[in-house]
N, C-alpha and C positions, 0 to 999 in steps of 0.2 A: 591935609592928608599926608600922612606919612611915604618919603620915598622906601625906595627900595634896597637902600643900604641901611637905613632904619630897622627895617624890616628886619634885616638880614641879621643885624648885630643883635635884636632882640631874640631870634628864633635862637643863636647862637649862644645866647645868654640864659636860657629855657634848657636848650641841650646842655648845658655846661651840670645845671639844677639837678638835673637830671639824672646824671654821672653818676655815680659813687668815686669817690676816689681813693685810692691805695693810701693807707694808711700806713706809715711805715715806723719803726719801733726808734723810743728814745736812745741819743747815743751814751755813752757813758759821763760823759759831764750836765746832760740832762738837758741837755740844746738840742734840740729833733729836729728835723732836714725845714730847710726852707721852705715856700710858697712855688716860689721858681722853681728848685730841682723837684718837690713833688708834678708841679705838669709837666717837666722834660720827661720826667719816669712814664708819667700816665699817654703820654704823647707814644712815646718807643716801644711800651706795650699795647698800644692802642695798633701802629701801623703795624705789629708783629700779628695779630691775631685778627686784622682781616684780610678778605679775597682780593688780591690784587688784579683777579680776572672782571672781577665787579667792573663796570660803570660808574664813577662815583656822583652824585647826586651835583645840586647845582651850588651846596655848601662846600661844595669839593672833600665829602665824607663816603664812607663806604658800608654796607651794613655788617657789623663782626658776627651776628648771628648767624649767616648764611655759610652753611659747613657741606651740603649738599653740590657735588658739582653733576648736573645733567648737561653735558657737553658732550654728543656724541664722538669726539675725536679719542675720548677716553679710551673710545674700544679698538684703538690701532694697537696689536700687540708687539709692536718694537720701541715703543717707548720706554719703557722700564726692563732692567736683568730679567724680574720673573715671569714677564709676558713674553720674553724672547725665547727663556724658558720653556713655558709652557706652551707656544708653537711650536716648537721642535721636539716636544715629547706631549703630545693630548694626553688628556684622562683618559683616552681610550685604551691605550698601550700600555699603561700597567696593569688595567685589567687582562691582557694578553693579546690583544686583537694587535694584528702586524698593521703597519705604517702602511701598506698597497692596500689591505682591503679597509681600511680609514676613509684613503680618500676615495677607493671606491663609494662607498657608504655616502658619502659628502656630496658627491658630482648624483648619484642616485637620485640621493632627495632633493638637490636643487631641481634636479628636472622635472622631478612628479612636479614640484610648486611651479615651475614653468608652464608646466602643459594643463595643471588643474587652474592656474589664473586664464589661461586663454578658452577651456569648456567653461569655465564662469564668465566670461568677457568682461577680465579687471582690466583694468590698463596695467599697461605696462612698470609704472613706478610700483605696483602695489607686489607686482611679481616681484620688482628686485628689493622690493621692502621686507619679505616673505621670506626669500635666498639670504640675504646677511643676516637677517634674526636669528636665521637654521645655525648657521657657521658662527655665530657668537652664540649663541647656547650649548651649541656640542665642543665648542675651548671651555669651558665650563664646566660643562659634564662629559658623561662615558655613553657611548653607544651599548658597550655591555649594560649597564645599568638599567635605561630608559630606553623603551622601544623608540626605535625613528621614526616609524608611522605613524604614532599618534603624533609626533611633535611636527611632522611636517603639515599634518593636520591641522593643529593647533597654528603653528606660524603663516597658513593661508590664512584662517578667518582672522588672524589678530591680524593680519596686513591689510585685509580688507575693511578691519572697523578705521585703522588707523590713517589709509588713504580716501577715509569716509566716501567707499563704497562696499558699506557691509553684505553680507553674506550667509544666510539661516547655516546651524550647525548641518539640518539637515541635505543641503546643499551640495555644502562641502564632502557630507560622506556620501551621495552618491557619486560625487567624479571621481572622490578616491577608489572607488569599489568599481567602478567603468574602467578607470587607469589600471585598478590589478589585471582585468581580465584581458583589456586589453593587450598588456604586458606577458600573460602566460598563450596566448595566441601567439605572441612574437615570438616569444621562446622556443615556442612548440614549432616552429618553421611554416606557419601559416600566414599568408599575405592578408595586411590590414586593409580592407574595398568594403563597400555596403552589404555585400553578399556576406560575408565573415562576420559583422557585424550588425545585422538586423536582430538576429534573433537577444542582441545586448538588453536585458530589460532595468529597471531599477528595483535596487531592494527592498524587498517589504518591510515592514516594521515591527520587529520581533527582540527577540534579547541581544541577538549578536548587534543588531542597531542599538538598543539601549546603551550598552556596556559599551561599543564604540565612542558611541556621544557622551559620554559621563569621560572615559580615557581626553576625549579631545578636550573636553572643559580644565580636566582637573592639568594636563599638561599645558594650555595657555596660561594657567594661573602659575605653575612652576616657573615657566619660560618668563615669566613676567617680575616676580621674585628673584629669578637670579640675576635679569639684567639689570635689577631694581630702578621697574619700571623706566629706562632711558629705552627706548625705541624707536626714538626717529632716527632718520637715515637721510646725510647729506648724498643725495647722487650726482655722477657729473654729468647728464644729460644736459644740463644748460651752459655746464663749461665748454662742452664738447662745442656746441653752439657760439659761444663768446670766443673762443681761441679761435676760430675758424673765422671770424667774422675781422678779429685781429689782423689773422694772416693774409686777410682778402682772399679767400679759396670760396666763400659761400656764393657769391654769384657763378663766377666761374669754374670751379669745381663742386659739386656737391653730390658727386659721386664718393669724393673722397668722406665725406660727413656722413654719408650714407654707410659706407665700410667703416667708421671711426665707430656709429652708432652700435652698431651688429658686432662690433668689437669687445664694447663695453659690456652689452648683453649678454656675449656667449661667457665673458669673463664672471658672469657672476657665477658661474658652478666651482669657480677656485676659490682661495681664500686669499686672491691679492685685496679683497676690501678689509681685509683683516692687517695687514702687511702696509699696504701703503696708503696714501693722502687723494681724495677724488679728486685734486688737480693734478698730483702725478699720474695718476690711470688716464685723465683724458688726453695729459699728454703724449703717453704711450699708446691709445688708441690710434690719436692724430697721426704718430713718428711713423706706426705700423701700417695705416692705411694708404698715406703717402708713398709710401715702397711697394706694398701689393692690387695694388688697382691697375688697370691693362694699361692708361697710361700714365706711369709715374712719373712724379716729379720731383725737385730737389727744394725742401725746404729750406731757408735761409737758416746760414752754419756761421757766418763772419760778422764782426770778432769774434763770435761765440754764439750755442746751439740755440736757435729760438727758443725752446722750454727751457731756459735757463734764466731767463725773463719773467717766468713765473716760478721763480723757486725750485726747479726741480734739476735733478743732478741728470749724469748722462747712464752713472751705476742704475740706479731705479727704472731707467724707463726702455734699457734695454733686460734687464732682468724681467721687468711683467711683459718684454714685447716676449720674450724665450717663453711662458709660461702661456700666451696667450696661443702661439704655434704648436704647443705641446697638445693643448683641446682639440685640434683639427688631425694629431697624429692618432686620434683614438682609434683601434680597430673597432672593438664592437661595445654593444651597449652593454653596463653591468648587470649580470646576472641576478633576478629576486631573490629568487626561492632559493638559489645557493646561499646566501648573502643571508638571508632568513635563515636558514638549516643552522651556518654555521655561529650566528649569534645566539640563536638557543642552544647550540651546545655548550659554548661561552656562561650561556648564562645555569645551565645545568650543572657544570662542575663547579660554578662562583657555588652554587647553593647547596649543593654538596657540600662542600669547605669547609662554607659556615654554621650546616648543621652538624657535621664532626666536631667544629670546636665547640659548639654551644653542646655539645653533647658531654664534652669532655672535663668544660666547668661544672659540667653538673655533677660528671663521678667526683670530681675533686671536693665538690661540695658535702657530696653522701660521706666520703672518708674523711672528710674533717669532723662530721657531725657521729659517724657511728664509731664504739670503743674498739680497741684493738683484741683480737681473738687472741694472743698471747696474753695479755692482763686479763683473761677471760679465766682462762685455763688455768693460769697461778692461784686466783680465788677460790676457784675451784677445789683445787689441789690443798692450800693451806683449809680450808672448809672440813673438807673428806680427813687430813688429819687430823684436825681436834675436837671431832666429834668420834664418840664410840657407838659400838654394836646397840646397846640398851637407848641409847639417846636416840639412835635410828628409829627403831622402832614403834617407842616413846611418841618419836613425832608423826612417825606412819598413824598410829591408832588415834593421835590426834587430829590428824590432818583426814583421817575417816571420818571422823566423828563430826568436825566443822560439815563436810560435805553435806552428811545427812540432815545436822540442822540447819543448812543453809537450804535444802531443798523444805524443811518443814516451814519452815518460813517464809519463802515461796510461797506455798502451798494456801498458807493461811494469809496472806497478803490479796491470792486471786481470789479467795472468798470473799475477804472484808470488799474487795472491790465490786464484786458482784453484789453483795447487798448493796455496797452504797450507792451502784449504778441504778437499783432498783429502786432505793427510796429516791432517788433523785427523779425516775420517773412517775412516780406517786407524787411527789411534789410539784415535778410539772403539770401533769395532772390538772393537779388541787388548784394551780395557779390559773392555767386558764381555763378553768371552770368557770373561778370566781370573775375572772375576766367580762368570760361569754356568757353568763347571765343577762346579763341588758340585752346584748342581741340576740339571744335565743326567746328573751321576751318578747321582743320586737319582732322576733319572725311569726312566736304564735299568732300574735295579736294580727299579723296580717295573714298568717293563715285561715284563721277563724272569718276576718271577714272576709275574704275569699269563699268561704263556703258560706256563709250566708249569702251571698251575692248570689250565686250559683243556687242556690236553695229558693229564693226569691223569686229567682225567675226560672226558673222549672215549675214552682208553683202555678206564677202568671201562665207559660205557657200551656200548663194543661188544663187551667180555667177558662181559655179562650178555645184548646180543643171541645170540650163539652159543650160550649156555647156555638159553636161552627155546629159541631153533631144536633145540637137539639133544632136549630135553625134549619138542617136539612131534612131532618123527618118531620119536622112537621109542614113541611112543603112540600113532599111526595106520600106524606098519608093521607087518607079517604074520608078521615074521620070529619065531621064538623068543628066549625072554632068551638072552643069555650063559654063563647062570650051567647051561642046558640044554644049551647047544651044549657 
């Protein structure tokens, strides 16, 4: 039996087989590269062209195929100039919508996906799987463009199949449609109790459900496309749990876990999971809870701050603690139907715009295509000069004359077609005449015996009437038999 360094050097002798290798061009004296520097060359383009993020196997190789990164930390936008970019200025803002009512929009829809996970009763992860899908799809797109209620639709059921506790589409669009009314009750200054809310029924199933459920499919399948398909979601619920357990607070504080938890929750309606790392959020939950619970205490700072222990600077975790006190500064809740009014105006003028300009390629296109009325009138002009009076006329009495045969000819066109329309039915005719001979045979033939059938027995039956009649007079007549007389 072969060991395992055997093994190893044949598989490695298999892969080598396997290779192609770079073939590199003769030098000018006609000596072309050695044996050795071609596998230094193949070795250096070998380590240049794969993933360094890979695992490498137990030949200690890597796969260079693999060009696809699904690493959810992709989608932190301060990694790269254009993602720090395009947090600072969304797609939404060049379509015109201002930076306040953004994140209004944002904090909005996180909360519909908060409140429609718990009338569904997802757990919890499914909700915050729901809220970062919302906020990584609209860095991507515009709220002008794509309505936000279907996508907040959409990123419910997808968080639902994804925390594999799905969710019928139909489901989902009754909480949403419970949540609207709900929300125009709040508006309208009426208190949310069972009295205000009995008469709440569910929507029937008609067009505006059709076309709702059709928007929410076709928008998870957008959503899904743009983030090309990476949708899981590292959360720090279990860090929050491990730091804590570090710091020794879990037996004896777990109030504090409690407020660290409720920290991280209320934080998903911001976009610090977009910004920063789930172990810098737990440890900004942890920093923040520490300091606001009735009895605080002082986490360990010497020689330096405990979350600096796990990677995390002291810039970031009081920057998400500022953002996380900012949520609790809200006065009221953001307005629908305003929020509503003012994206469809948004999106009324976008379509405006665009159909002036499409309008406008289009004159451009008729004047490229039609001649110009000044080269119209010169031909004109040179025409009318070198033609005279007699020539006019000339072609007047000619140009009569076409008319009239051109109507005689007409004329004699709708005749010829009229006969030939008519032999054509003479023809047809004649055609299935000859056709329906056989079956006009065949109908007599069963008509005739049909009437003899019928003739038959009309006969019988009236030979058996005479025979009943003779049978009964001679049973109520006086006379003697026959056989007497």
């Amino acid at each position: 039996m072969a060991s395992i360094q055997e093994m190893r050097k044949l598989a490695e002798a298999k892969l080598q087989t396997m290779i192609r290798p770079i073939v590199r061009p003769k030098e000018q004296n006609g000596n072309g590269e050695t044996k050795k520097e071609e596998e230094e060359k193949f070795e250096s383009t070998y380590k240049q062209m794969e993933n360094p993020e890979i695992t490498p196997s137990s030949f200690g190789k890597r796969p260079i195929y693999s060009k696809v990164d699904i690493n959810c930390d992709k989608w932190l936008m301060t990694l790269d100039e254009e993602s720090r970019l395009k947090i600072d200025n969304p797609p939404s803002l060049v379509d015109g919508l201002s930076k306040e009512l953004e994140a209004e929009i944002r904090y909005l829809g996180c909360e519909l996906i908060q409140q429609g996970a718990i009338l569904l009763k997802l757990p919890q992860t499914a909700a915050a799987t729901g809220q970062i899908l919302f906020q990584r799809y609209f860095y991507q797109k515009s709220f002008v463009r794509y309505h936000f209620e279907h996508a907040v639709q959409a990123c419910l059921l997808l968080a639902s199949k994804i925390e594999e506790e799905p969710r019928r589409p139909r489901d989902v669009y009754n909480v949403f449609h419970r949540l609207e009314r709900l929300h125009r009750l709040q508006q309208s200054g009426q208190e949310i109790n069972k009295e205000t809310t009995r008469g709440l029924k569910p929507p029937v199933i008609d067009t505006n459900y059709i076309n709702t459920k059709q928007h929410m499919i076709n928008s998870e399948r957008r959503i899904l496309a743009t983030l090309g398909f990476v949708v899981h979601v590292k959360h720090p619920h279990r860090l929050i749990v491990a730091y804590g357990h570090t710091l020794g607070i879990t037996q004896s504080r777990p109030d504090i876990l409690q407020r660290s938890w409720n920290y991280m929750n209320d934080g998903l309606r911001t976009d610090i999971f977009m910004r920063y790392s789930p172990e810098t959020i737990a440890c900004a939950c942890i920093f923040l809870a520490a300091r606001t619970v009735e009895d605080p205490i002082a986490l360990p700072s010497t020689p330096f701050h405990w979350f600096e222990a796990f990677d995390t600077s002291d810039r970031d975790v009081e920057a998400i603690a500022l953002q996380l006190v900012g949520i609790y500064a809200r006065k009221r809740f953001p307005n629908w139907p305003r929020i509503k009014a003012e994206l469809d105006s948004l999106r009324n003028a976008k379509n405006a715009e665009k159909a002036a300009v499409k309008a406008k390629e289009i004159a451009e296109k008729l004047e490229k295509m039609a001649p110009d009325d000044d080269k119209i009138e010169v031909l004109n002009e040179n025409i009318n000069k070198k033609e005279s009076p007699d020539r006019k006329s000339g072609e007047r009495d000619r140009r009569v004359g076409g008319d009239r045969d051109k109507k005689e000819k007409d004329r004699r066109r709708k005749r010829s077609n009229e006969r030939d329309g008519k032999a054509d039915r003479r023809d047809r005719d004649r055609d299935r005449g000859e056709r329906g001979d056989r079956g006009d045979r065949r109908k007599d033939d069963k008509r005739d015996r049909r009437k003899r059938t019928r003739s038959r027995s009309r006969d019988r039956k009236e030979k058996n009437r005479n025979r009943d009649v003779g049978r009964k007079y001679r049973k109520e007549s006086s006379s003697p038999p026959r056989s007497r007389r």
